[in-house]
MINUTI-395506 format. One line per field, with one value per atom (N, C-alpha, C, CB): residue number from 1; atom name; x, y, z. Coordinates in nm, 4 decimals. Atoms other than C-alpha are relative to their C-alpha. Glycine has a CB too. Layout:
N
n NUM / ... .
atom CA / ... .
X X / ... .
Y Y / ... .
Z Z / ... .
***
This chain:
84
n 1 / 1 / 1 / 1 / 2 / 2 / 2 / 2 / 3 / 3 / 3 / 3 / 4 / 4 / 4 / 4 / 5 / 5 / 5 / 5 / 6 / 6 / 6 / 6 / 7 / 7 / 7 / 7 / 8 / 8 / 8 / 8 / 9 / 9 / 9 / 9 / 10 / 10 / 10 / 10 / 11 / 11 / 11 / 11 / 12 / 12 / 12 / 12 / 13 / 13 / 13 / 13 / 14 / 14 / 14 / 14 / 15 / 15 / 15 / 15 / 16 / 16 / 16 / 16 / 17 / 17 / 17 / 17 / 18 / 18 / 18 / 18 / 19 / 19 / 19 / 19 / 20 / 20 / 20 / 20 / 21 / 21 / 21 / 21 / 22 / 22 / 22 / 22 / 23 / 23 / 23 / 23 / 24 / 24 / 24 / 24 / 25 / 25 / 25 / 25 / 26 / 26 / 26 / 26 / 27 / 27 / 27 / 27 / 28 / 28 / 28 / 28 / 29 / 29 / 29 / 29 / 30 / 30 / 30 / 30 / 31 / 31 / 31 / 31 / 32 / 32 / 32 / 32 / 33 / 33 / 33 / 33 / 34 / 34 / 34 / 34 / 35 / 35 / 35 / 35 / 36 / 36 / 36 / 36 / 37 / 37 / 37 / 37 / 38 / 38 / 38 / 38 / 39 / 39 / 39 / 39 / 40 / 40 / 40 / 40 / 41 / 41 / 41 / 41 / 42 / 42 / 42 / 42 / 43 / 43 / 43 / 43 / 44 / 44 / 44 / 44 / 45 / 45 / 45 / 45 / 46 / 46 / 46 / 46 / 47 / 47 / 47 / 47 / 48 / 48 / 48 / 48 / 49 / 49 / 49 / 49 / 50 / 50 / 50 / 50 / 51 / 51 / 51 / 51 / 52 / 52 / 52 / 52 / 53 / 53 / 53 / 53 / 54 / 54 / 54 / 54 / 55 / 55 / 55 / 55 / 56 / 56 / 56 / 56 / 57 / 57 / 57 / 57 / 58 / 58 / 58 / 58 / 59 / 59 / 59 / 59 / 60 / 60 / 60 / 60 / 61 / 61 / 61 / 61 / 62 / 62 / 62 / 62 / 63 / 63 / 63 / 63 / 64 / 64 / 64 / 64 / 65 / 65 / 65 / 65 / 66 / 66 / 66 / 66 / 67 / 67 / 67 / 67 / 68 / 68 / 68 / 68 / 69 / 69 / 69 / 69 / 70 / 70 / 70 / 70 / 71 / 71 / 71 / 71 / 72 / 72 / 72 / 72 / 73 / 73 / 73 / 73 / 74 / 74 / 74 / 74 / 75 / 75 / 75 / 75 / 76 / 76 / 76 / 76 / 77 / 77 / 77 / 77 / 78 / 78 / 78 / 78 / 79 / 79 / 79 / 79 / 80 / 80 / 80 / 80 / 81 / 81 / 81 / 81 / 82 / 82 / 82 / 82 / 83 / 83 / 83 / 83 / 84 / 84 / 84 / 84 .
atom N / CA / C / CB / N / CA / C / CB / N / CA / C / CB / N / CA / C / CB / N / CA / C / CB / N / CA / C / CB / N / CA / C / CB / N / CA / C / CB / N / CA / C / CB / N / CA / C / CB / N / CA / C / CB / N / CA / C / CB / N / CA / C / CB / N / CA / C / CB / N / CA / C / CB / N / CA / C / CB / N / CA / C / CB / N / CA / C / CB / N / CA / C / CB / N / CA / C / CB / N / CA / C / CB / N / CA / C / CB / N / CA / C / CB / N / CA / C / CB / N / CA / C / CB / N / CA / C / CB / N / CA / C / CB / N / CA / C / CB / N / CA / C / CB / N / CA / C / CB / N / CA / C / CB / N / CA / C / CB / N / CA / C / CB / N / CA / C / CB / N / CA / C / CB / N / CA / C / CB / N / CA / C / CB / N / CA / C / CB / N / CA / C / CB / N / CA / C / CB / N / CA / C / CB / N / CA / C / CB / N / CA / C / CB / N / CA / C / CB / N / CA / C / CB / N / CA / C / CB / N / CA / C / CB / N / CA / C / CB / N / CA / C / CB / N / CA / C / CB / N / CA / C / CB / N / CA / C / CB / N / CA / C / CB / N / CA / C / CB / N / CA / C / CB / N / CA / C / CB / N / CA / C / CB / N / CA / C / CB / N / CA / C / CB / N / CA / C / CB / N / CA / C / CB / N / CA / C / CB / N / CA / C / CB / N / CA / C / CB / N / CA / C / CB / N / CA / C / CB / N / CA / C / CB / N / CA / C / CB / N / CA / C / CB / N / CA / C / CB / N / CA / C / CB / N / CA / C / CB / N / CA / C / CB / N / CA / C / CB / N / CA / C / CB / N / CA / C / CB / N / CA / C / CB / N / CA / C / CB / N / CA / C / CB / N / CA / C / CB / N / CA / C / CB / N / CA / C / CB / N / CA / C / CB / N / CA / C / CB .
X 0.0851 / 0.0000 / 0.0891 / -0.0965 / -0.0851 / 0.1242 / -0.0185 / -0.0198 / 0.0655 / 0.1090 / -0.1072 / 0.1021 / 0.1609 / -0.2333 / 0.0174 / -0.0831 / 0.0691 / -0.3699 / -0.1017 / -0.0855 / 0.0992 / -0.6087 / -0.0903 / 0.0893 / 0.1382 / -0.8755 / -0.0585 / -0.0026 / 0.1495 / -1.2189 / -0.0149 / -0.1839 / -0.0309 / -1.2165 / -0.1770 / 0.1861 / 0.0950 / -1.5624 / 0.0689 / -0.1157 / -0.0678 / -1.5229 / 0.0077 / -0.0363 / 0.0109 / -1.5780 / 0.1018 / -0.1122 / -0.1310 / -1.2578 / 0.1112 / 0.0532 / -0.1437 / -1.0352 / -0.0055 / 0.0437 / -0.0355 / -0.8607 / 0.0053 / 0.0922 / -0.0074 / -0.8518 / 0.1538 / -0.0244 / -0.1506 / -0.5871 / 0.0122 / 0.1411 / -0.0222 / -0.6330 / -0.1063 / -0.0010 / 0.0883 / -0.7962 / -0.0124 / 0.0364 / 0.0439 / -0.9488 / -0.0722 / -0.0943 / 0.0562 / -1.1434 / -0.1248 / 0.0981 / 0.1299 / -1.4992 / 0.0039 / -0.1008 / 0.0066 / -1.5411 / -0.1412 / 0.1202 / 0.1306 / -1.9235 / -0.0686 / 0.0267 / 0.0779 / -2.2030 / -0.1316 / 0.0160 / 0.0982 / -2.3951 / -0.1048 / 0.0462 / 0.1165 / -2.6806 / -0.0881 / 0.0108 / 0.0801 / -2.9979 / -0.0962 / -0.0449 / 0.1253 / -3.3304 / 0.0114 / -0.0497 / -0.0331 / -3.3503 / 0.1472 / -0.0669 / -0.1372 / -3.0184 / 0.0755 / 0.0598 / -0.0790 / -2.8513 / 0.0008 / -0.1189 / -0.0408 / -2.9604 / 0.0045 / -0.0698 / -0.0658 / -2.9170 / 0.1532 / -0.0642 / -0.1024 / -2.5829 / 0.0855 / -0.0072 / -0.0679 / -2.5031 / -0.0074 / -0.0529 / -0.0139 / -2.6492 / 0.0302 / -0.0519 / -0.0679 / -2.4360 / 0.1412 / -0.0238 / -0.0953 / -2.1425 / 0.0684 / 0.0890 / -0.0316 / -2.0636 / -0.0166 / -0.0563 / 0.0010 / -1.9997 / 0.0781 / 0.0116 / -0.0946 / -1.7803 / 0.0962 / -0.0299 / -0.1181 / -1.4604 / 0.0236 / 0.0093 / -0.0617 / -1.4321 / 0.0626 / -0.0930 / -0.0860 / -1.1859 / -0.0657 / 0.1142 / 0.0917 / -1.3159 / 0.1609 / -0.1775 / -0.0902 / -1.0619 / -0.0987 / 0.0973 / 0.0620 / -1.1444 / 0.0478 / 0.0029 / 0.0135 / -1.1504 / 0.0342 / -0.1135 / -0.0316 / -1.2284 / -0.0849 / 0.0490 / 0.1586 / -1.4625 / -0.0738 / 0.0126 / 0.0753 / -1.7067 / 0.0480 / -0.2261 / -0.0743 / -1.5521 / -0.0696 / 0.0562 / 0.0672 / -1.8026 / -0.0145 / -0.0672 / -0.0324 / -1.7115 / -0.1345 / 0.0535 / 0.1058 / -2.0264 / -0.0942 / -0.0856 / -0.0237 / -2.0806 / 0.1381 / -0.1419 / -0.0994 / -1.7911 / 0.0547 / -0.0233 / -0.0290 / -1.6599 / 0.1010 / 0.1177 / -0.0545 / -1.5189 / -0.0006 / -0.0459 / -0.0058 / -1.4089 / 0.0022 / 0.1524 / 0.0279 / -1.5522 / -0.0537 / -0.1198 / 0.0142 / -1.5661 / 0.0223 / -0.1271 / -0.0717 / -1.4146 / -0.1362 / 0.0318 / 0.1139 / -1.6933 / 0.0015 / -0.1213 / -0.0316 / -1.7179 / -0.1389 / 0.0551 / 0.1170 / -1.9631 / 0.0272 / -0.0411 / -0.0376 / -2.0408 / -0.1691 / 0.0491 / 0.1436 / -2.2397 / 0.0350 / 0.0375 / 0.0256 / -2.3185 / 0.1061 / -0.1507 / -0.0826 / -2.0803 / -0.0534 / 0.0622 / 0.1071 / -2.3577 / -0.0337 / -0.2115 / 0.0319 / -2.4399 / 0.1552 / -0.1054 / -0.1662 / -1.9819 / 0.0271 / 0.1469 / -0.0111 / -2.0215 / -0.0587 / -0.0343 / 0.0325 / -2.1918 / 0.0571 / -0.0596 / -0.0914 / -1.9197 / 0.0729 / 0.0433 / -0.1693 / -1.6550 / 0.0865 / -0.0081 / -0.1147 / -1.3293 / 0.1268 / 0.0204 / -0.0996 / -1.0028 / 0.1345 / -0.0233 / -0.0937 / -0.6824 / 0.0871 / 0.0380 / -0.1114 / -0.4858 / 0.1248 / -0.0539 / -0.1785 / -0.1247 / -0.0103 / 0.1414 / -0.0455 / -0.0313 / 0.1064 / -0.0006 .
Y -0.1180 / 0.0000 / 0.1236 / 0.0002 / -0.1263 / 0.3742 / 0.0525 / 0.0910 / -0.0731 / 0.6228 / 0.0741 / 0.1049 / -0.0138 / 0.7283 / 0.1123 / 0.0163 / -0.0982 / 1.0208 / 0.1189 / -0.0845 / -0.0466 / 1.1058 / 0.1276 / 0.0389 / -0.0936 / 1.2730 / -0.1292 / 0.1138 / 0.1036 / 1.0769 / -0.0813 / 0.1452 / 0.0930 / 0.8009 / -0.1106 / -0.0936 / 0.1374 / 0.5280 / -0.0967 / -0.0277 / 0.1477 / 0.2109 / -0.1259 / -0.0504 / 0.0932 / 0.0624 / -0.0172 / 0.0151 / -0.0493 / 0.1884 / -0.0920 / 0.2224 / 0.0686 / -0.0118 / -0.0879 / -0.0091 / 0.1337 / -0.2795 / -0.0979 / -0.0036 / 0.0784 / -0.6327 / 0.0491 / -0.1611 / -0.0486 / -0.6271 / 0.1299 / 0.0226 / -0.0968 / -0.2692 / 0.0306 / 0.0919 / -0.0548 / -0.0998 / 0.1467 / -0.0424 / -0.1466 / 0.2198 / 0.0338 / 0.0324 / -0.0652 / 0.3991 / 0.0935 / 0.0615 / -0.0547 / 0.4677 / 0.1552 / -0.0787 / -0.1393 / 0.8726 / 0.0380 / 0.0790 / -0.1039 / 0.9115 / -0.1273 / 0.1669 / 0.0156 / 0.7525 / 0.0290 / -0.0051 / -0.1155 / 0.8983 / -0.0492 / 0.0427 / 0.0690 / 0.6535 / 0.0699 / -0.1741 / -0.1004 / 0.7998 / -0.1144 / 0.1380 / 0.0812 / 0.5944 / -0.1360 / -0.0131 / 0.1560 / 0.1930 / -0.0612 / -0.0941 / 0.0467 / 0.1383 / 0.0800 / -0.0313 / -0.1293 / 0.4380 / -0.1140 / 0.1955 / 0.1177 / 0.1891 / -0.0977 / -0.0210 / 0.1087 / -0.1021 / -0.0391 / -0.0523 / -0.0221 / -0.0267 / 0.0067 / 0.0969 / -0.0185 / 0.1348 / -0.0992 / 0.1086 / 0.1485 / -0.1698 / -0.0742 / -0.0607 / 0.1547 / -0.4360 / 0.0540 / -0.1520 / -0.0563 / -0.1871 / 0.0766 / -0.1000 / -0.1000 / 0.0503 / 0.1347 / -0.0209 / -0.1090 / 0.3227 / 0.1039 / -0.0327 / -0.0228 / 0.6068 / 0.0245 / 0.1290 / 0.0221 / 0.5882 / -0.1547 / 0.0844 / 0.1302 / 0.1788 / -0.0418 / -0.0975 / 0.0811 / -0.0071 / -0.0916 / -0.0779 / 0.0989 / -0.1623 / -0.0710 / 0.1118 / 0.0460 / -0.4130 / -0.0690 / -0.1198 / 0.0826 / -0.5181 / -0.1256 / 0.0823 / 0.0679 / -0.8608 / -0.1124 / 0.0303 / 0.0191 / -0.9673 / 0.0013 / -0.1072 / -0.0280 / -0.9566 / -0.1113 / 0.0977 / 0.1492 / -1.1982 / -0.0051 / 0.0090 / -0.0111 / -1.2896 / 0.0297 / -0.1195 / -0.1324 / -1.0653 / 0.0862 / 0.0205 / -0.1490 / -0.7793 / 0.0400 / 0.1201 / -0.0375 / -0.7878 / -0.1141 / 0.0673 / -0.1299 / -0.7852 / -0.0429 / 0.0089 / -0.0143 / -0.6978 / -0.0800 / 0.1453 / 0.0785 / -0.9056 / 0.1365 / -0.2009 / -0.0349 / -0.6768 / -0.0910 / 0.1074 / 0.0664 / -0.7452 / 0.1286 / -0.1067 / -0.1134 / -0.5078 / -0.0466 / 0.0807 / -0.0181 / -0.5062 / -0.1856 / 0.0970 / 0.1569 / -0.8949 / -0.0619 / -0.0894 / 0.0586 / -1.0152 / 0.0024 / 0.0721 / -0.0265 / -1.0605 / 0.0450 / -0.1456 / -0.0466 / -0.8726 / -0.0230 / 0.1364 / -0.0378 / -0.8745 / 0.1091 / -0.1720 / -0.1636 / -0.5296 / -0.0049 / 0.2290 / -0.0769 / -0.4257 / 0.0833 / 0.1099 / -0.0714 / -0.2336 / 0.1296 / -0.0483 / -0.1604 / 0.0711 / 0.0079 / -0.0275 / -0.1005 / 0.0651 / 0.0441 / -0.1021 / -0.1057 / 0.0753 / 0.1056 / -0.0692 / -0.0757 / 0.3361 / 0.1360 / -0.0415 / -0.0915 / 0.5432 / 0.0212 / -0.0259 / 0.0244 / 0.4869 / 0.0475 / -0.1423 / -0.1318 / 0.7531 / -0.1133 / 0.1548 / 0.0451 / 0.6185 / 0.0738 / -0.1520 / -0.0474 / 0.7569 / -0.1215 / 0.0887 / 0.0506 / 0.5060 / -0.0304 / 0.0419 / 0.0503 / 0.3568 / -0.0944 / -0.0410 / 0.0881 / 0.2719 / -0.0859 / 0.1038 / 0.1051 / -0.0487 / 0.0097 / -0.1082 .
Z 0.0000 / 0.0000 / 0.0000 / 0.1226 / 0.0160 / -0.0897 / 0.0995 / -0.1024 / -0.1280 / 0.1755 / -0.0614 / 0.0886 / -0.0176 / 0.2696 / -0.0757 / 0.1577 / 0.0451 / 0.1226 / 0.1224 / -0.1019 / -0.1181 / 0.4268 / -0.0331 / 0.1343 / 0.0515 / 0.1886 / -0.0102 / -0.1597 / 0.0091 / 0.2018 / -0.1844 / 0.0326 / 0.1001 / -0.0819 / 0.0153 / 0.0507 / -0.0238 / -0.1034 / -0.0138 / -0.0877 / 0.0073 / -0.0130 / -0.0885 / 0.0868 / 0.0872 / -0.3202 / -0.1099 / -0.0465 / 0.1196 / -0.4728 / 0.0878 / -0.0133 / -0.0616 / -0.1721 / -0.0234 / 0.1234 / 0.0035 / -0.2742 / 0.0934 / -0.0365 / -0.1030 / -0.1508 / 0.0545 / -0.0434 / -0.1135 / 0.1511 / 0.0835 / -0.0913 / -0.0565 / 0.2277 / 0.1440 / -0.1097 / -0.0938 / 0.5588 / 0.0018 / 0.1239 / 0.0002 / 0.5994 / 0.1268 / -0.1217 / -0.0818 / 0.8691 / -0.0474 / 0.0553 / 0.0154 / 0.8201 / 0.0346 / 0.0913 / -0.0223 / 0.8080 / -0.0524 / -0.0722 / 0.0309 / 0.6730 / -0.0674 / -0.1196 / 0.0221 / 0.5752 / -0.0801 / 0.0557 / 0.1029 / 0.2460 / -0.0233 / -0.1446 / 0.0395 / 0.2133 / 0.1130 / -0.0005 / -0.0550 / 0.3286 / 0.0252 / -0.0922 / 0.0018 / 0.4661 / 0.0558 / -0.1359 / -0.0477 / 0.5257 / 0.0120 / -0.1015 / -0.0156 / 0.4050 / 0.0567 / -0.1064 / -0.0961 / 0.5916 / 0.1320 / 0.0362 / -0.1434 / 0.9109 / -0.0131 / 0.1087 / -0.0006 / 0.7821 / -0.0293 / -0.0658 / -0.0054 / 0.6971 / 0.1521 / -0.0722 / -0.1470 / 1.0736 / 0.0963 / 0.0698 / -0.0916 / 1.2136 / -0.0044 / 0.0343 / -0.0426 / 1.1094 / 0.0005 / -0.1249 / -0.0869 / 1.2212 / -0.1008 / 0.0838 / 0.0901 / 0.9324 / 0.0214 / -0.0971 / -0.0848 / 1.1842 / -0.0049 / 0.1011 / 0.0756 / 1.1008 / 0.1577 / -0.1291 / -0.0541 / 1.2881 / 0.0301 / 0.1179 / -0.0066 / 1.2701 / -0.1219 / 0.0372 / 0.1190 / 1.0761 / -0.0713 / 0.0479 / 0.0711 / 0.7869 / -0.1176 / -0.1075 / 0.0856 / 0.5923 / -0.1556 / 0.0981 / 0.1318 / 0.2106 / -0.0678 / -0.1065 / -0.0281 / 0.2145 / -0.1743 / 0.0879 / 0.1476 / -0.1594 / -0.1237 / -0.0078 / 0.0814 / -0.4582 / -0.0614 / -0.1280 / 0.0395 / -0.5718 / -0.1825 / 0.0322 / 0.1712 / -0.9694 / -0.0930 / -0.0644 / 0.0630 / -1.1039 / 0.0068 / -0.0168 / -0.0585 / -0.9373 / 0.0592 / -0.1231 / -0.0824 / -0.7294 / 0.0991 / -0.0977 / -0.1208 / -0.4147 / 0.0667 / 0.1429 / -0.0717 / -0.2296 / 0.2012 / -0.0172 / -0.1587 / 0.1450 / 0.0645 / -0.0141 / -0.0999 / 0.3913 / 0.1195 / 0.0208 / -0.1627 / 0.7862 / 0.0733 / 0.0477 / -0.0628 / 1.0022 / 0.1753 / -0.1022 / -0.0980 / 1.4014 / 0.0102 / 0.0371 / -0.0042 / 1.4011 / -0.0887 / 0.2008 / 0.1002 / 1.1386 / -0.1594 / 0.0303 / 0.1620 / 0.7382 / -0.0287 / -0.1062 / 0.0186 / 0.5906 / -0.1386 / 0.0560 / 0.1224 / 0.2095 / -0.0637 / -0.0963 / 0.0682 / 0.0339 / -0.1428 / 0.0677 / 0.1765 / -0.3205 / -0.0154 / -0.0321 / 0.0292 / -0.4855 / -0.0201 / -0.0903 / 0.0091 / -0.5467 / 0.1802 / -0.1290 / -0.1361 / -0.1326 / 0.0654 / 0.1410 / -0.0413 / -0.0647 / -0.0679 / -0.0255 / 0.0476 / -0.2927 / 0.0789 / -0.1044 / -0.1667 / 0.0549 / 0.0578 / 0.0979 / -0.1496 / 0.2857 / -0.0738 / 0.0894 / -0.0408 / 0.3367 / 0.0396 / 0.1800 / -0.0802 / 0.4411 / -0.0406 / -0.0150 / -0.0083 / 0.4897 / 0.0041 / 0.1102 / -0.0262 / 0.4403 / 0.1237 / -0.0611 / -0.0948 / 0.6971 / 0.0084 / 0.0739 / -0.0349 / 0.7731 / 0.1011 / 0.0599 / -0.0881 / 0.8877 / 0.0426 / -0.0407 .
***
C-alpha cells in the first residue's frame, strides 16, 4: 500500500488487503440503518476482504466479522486510508 492520502475516498474503490477507517455515511433511509447496524460506523476499521468474480458484491471485515455489500451501497461509505 502507498502512503495514505487522508482525503475521504468510497469504499468501493479499496482494494482487496487494504484498511481504511470509516469517516461518513452517504446513504440515506432503510439502508442508511441497515448499513449502521451491522457496524458501518464512522470511525471503525473496515478491511477489504475480496470480490465476488463478477465484481459484485464486495466481502469486507468489520468489528471482528465478514460482511459482504453491493458495490452501489460501498459506494456510501466515506473512508479515509490507513497505515499499517
Amino acid at each position: 500500500m502507498s502512503s495514505p492520502d487522508h482525503s475521504p475516498v468510497t469504499l468501493d474503490t479499496v482494494i482487496s488487503g487494504d484498511k481504511a477507517r470509516i469517516v461518513g455515511v452517504k446513504a440515506k433511509g432503510h439502508l442508511r440503518k441497515r448499513l449502521l447496524e451491522m457496524g458501518i460506523i464512522p470511525g471503525a476499521i473496515i478491511e477489504s476482504i475480496r470480490v465476488a468474480p463478477l465484481g459484485d458484491p464486495v466481502e469486507f471485515r468489520v468489528k471482528g466479522y465478514n460482511l459482504s455489500i453491493r458495490k452501489g451501497d460501498a459506494a456510501c461509505i466515506e473512508v479515509v486510508m490507513e497505515v499499517e
